[in-house]
C-alpha positions as CSV (number, residue, x, y, z in Angstrom):
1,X,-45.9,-14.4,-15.6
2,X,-44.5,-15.4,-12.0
3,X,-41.1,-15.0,-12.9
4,X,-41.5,-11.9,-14.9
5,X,-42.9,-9.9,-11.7
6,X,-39.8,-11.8,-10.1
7,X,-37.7,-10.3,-12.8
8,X,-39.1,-6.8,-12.3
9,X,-38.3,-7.0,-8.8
10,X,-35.1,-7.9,-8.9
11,X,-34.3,-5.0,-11.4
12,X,-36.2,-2.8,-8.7
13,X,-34.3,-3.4,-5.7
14,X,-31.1,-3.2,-7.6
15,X,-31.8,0.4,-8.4
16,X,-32.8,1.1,-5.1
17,X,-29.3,-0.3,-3.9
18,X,-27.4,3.1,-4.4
19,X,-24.0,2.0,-3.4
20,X,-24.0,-1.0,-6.3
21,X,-26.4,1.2,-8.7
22,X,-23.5,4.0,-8.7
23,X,-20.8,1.2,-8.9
24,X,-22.0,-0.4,-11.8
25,X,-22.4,3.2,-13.5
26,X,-18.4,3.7,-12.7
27,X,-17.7,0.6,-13.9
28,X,-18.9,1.1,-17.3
29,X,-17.8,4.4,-17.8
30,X,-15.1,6.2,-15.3
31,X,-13.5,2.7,-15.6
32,X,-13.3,2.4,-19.2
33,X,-12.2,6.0,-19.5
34,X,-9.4,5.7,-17.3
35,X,-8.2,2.3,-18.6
36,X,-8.4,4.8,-22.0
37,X,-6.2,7.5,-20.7
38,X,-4.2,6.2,-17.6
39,X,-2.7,3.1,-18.8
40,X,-0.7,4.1,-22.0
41,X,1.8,1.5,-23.3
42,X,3.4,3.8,-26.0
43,X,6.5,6.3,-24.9
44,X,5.7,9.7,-23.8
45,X,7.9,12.3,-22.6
46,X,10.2,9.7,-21.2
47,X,13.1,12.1,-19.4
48,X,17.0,11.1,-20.6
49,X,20.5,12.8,-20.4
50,X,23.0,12.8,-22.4
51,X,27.1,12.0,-21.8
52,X,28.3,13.9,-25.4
53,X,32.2,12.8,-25.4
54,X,32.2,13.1,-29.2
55,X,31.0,16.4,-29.3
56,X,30.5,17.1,-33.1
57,X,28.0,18.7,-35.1
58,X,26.7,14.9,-35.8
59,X,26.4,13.5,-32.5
60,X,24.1,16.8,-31.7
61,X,21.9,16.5,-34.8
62,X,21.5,13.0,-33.4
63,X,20.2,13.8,-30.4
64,X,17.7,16.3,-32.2
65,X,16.1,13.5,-33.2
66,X,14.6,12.6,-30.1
67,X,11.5,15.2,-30.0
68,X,8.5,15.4,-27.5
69,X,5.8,14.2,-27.2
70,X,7.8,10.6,-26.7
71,X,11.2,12.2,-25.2
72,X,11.6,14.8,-23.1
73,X,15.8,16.0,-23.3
74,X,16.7,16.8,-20.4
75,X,20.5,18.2,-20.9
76,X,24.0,17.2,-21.1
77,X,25.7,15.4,-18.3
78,X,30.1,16.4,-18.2
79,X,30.9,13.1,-17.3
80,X,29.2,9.5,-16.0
81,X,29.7,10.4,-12.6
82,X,26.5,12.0,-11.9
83,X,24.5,9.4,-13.7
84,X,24.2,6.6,-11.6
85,X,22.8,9.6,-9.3
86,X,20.5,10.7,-11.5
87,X,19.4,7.2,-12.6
88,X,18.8,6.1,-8.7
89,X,16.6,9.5,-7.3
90,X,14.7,8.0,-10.9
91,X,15.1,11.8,-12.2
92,X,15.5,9.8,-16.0
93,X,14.4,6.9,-17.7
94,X,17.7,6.3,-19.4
95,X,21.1,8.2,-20.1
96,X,22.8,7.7,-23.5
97,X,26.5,7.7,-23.8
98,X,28.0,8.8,-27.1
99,X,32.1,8.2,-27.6
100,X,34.8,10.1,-28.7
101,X,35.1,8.8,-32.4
102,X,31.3,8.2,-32.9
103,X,31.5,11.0,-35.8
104,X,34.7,9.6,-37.2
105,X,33.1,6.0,-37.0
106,X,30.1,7.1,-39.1
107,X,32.2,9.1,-41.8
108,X,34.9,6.2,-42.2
109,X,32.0,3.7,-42.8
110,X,32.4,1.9,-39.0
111,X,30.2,0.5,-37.4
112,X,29.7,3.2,-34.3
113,X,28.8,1.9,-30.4
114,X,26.4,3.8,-28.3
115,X,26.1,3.2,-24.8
116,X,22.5,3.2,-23.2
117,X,21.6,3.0,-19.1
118,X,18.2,2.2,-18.3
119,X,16.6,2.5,-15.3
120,X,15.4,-0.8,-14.5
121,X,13.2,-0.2,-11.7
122,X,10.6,1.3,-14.4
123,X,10.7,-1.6,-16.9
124,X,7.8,-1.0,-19.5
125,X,9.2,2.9,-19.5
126,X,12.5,1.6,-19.8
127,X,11.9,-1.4,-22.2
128,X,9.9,1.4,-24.2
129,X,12.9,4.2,-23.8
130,X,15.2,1.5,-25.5
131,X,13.4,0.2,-28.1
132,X,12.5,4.0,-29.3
133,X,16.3,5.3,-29.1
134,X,17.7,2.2,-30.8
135,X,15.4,2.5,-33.6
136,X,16.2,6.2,-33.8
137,X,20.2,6.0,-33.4
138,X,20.0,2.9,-36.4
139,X,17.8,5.3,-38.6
140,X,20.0,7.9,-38.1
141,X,23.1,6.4,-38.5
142,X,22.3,4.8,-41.7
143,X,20.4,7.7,-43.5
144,X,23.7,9.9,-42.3
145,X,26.2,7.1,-44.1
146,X,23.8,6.8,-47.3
147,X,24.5,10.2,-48.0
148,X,28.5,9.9,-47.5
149,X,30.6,8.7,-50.3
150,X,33.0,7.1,-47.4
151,X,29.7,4.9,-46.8
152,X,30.9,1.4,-48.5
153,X,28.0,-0.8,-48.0
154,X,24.9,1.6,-48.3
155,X,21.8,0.4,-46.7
156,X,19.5,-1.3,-49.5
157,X,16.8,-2.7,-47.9
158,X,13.5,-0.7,-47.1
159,X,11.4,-1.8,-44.7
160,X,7.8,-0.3,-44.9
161,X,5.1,-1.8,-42.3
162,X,1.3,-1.2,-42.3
163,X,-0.3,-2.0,-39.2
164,X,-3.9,-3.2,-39.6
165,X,-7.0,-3.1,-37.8
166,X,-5.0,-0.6,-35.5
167,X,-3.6,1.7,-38.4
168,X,-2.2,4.0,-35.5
169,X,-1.1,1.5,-33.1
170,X,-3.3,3.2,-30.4
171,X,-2.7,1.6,-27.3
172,X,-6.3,3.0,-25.8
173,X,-8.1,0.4,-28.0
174,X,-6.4,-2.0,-26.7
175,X,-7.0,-1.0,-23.0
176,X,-10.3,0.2,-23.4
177,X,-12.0,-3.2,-24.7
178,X,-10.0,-5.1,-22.3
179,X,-11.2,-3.6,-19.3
180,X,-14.4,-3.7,-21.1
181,X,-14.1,-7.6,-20.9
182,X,-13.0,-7.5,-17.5
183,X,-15.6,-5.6,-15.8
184,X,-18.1,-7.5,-17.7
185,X,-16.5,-10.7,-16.2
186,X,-16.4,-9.5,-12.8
187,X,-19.8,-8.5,-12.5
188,X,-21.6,-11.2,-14.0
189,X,-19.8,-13.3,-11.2
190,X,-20.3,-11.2,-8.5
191,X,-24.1,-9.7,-9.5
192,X,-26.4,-13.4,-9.1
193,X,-24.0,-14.7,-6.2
194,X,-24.2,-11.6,-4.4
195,X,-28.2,-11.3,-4.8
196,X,-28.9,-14.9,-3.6
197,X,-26.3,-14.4,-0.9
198,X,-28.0,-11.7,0.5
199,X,-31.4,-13.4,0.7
200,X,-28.9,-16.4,3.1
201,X,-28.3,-13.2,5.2
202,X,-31.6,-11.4,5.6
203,X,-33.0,-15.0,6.3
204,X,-35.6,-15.2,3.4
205,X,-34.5,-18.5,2.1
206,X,-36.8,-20.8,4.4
207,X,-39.7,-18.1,3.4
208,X,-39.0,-19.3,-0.3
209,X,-38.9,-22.6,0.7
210,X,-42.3,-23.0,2.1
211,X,-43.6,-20.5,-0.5
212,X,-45.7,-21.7,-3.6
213,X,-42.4,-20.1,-5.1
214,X,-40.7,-22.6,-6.9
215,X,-37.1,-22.8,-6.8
216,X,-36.1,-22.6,-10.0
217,X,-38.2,-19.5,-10.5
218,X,-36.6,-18.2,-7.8
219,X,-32.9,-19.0,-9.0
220,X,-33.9,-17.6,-12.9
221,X,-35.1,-14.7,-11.5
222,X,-31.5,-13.8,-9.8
223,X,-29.8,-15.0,-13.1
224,X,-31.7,-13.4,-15.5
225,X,-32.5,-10.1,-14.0
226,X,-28.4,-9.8,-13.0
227,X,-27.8,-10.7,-16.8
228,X,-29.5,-8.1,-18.1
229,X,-28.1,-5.2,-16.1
230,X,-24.6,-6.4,-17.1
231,X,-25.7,-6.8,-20.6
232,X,-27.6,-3.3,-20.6
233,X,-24.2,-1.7,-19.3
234,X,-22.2,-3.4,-21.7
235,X,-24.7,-2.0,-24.5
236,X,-24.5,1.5,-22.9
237,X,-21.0,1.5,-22.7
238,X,-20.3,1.0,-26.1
239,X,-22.5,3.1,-27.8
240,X,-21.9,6.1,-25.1
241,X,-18.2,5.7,-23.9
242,X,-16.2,3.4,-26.3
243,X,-17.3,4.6,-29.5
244,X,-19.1,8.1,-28.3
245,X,-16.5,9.6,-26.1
246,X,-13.4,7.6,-26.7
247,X,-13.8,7.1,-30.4
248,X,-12.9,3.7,-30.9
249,X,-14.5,2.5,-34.2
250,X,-16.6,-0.6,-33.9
251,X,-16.2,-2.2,-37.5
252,X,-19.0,-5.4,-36.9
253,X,-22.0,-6.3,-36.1
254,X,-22.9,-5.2,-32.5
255,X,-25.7,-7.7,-32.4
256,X,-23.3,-10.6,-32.9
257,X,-21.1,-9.0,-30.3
258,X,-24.0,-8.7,-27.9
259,X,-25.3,-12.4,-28.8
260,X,-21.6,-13.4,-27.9
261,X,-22.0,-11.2,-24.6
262,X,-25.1,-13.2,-23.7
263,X,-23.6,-16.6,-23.8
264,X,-20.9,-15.6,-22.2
265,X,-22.8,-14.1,-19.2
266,X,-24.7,-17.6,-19.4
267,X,-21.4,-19.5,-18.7
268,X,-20.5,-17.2,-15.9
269,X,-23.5,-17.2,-14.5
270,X,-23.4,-21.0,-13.5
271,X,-19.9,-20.4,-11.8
272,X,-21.6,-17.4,-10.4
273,X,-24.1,-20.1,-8.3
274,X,-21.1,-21.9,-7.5
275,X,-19.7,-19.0,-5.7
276,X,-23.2,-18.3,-3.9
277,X,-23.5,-21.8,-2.9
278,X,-20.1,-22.1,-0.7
279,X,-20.4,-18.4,0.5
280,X,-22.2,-17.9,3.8
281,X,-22.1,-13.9,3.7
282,X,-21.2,-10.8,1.2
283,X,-17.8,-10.9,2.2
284,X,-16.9,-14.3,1.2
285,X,-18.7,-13.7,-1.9
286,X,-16.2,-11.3,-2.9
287,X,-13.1,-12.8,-1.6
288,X,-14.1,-15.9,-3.4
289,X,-14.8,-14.1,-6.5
290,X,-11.0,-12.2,-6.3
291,X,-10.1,-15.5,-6.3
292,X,-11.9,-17.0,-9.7
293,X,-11.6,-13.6,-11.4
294,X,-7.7,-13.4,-11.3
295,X,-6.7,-16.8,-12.5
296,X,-9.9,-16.6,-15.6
297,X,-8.1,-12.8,-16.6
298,X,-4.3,-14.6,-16.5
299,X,-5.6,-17.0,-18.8
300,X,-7.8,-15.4,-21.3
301,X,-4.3,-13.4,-22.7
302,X,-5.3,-10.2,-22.3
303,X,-2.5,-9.7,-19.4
304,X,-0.2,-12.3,-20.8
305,X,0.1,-13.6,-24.7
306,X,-0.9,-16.7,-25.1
307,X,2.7,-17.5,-26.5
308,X,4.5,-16.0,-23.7
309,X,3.2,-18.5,-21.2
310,X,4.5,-21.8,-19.6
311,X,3.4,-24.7,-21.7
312,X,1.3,-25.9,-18.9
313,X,-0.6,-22.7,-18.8
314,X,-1.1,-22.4,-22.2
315,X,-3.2,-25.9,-22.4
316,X,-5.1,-24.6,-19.0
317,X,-6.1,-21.0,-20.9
318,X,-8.9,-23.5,-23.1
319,X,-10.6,-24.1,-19.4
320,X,-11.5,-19.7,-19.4
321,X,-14.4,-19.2,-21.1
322,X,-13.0,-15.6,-21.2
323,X,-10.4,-16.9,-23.3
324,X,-13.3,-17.1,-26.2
325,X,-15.2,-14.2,-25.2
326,X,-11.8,-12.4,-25.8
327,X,-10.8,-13.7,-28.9
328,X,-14.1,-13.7,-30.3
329,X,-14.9,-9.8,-29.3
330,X,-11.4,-8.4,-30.9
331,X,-12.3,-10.3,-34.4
332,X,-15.9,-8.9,-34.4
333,X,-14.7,-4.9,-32.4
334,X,-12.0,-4.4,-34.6
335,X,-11.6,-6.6,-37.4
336,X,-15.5,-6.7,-38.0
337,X,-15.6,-10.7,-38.6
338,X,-18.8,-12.4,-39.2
339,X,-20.2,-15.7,-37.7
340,X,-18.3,-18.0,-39.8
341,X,-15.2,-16.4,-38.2
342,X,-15.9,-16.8,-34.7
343,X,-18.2,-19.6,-34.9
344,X,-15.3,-21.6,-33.1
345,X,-15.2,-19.2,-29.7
346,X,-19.1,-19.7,-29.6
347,X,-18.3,-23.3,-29.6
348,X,-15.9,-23.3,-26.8
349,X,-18.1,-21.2,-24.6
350,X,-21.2,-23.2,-25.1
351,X,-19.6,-25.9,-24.0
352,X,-18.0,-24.7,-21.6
353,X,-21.4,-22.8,-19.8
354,X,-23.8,-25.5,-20.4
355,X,-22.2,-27.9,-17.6
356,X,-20.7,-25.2,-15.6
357,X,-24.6,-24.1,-15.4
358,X,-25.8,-26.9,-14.8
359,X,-23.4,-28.2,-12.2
360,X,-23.7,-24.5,-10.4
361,X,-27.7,-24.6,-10.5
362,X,-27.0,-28.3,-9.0
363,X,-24.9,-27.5,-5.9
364,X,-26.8,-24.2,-5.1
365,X,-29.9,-26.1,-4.7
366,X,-28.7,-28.6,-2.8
367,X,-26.6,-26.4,-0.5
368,X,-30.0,-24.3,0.1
C-alpha cells in the first residue's frame, strides 16, 4: 500500500513539473510527426539541368520522362561551362549530359553513354537523384529500341517486384516507428535517473534514510511510476498519432507490442540507476545519458544496417537491448508476427535487463 501512495506521488509531481510534462507531450507527438514529414528518404522535386548536344526529338521525349513530384526540370544549359557554377552555388542536384549521336546510338542498336554530375555535397539527394535517372534513362532506352526493327538484341527479361509489408515503400513508416523507438529509449533512461537525482539535489536522501521508508520502496517507486508514463505515452502515441493521424497500419497484436515495451523499459531502467548513481546533479545526468543513448541507437540498426557495419560492431550490436526491441517491434508493427516469431528478441532482452537491473539497483544503493 506504501509504495502505491509512493507511486501516486511520483505520478503527481511529474505533472506538476510543466517544463518535462510538456516535453514528454512533444516527444510523443510533434516528434513523431516531424520524424513523419521532415525526414523523407524518397526523391522529391530534386532540381537538374540539362546539356542537350544531341538535340533530337528522342533525347527531349527522354527528358519528359523525368516528371514532378520526384524531379523538378529546371532548363537547358548551351554548354558545360556554366555547370560547375550551377553545381557549386548548389542551384541543382545533378546535371545530365546527353551527346551528339545519343539518337543515332539508340536507332543503330548501340549501346548509348549519358553523362551525369552530382553534387556531392548533398549525398542522400544526390545518391537518390542518380539512382532515379539511371533507372529512368535504362527504361527508356530499352522500351525505345524494343519498338525499332534496327533493335538486334531486344530486351527479354521482365522484372516485376512487389514490395511487402511496405507495398508503397513509404519512407514515413519507417521514420515514424524509429523515432518512436528512440524517444522511448531516451526517456526511460533519462525519466528514473533524473527523479532520484533530483532527490541528491534537494537533499532528501538522508530524510529517506532515517525514514521507516525502506529503500527499495523508495527505488520501485522512481522505476515504476517513470515506467508507466513512458509506457502510457508509447500507448497514446500509437493509437492517436501513428495510426490516427499519420495512418500507419498496425497489423499485430498491440498487447504483445506493449508486453515487449515493458521489458524493454525493465532493462533500461537498471542502466537508468546506473546513470543516477555516478551523476551528482541534472546536468550530468543528461550528459551521461547523450552518452549511453548514442552508442545503444548506432547499434540497434536503425541508423546503420546491421550488414553495413565493421565486423567488430556487428558482434557488439547483441550487447543493445534496443537491438531486440527494434527487431522485435517491426515484426509485430508491420509484419504482424506472433510470439513464436519474436519469442527470440524477448529472450535477448530478458537477459540482457535482468543483470543490468540488478547490477544498477546494486550500485545505486551503495553509492547512496
Amino acid at each position: 500500500m506504501r509504495l502505491l501512495v509512493l507511486i501516486y506521488k511520483e505520478l503527481l509531481q511529474f505533472v506538476r513539473n510543466k517544463g518535462l510534462f510538456i516535453f514528454v507531450i512533444y516527444l510523443f507527438t510533434a516528434d513523431l510527426y516531424i520524424a513523419a514529414n521532415g525526414i523523407d528518404l524518397t526523391l522529391k522535386n530534386a532540381k537538374f539541368y540539362v546539356v542537350d548536344e544531341d538535340m533530337t526529338v528522342i533525347s527531349r521525349q527522354m527528358i519528359s520522362e523525368f516528371t514532378k513530384p520526384w524531379f523538378n526540370f529546371q532548363g537547358y544549359l548551351q554548354n558545360k561551362n556554366k555547370m560547375e557554377n550551377l553545381l557549386m552555388r548548389d542551384m541543382a542536384v545533378g546535371v545530365i549530359i546527353i551527346p551528339e549521336e545519343f539518337s543515332k546510338n539508340i536507332k543503330s542498336g548501340k549501346t548509348p553513354e549519358i553523362a551525369m554530375f552530382i553534387n556531392g555535397t548533398e549525398s542522400t539527394s544526390g545518391y537518390l537523384f542518380s539512382g532515379y535517372s539511371t533507372r529512368i534513362i535504362n527504361n527508356f532506352v530499352i522500351n525505345y529500341a524494343g519498338k525499332t526493327d534496327s533493335a538486334r538484341d531486344p530486351p527479354v527479361i521482365n522484372v516485376r517486384e512487389r514490395v511487402l509489408y511496405n507495398p508503397n515503400a513509404d519512407s514515413r513508416i519507417f521514420m515514424t516507428i524509429t523515432e518512436l523507438f528512440s524517444v522511448i529509449t531516451l526517456l526511460a533512461l533519462i525519466l528514473p535517473a533524473s527523479a532520484i537525482t533530483r532527490e541528491k539535489e534537494n537533499g532528501n536522501i538522508e530524510m529517506i534514510i532515517i525514514s521507516p521508508l525502506k529503500m527499495q520502496e523508495f527505488l520501485l517507486s522512481k522505476i515504476i511510476a517513470m515506467s508507466l508514463i513512458t509506457i502510457a505515452g508509447t500507448t497514446a502515441a500509437t493509437y492517436l498519432v501513428i495510426e490516427g493521424i499519420l495512418d500507419v497500419s498496425f497489423e499485430g497484436s498491440f498487447i504483445l507490442f506493449l508486453l515487449l515495451t515493458i521489458f524493454y523499459v525493465f532493462t533500461a531502467s537498471g542502466i537508468s540507476m546506473l546513470i543516477s548513481s555516478i551523476s551528482k546533479n541534472m546536468l550530468q545526468v543528461s550528459q551521461i545519458t547523450i552518452m549511453v543513448l548514442l552508442p545503444m541507437l548506432f547499434l540497434s540498426g536503425s541508423w546503420t544496417p546491421y550488414e553495413s557495419m565493421p565486423a567488430v560492431f556487428q558482434k557488439l550490436t547483441y550487447i543493445s537491448p534496443l537491438k531486440y526491441y527494434l527487431e522485435g517491434s517491426f515484426d509485430v508493427i508491420l509484419k504482424g508476427l506472433g510470439f513464436s516469431y519474436i519469442f527470440t528478441d524477448f529472450i535477448g532482452i530478458i537477459v540482457l535487463g535482468i543483470p543490468t537491473f540488478i547490477v544498477g539497483a546494486y550500485f545505486l544503493v551503495k553509492r547512496i
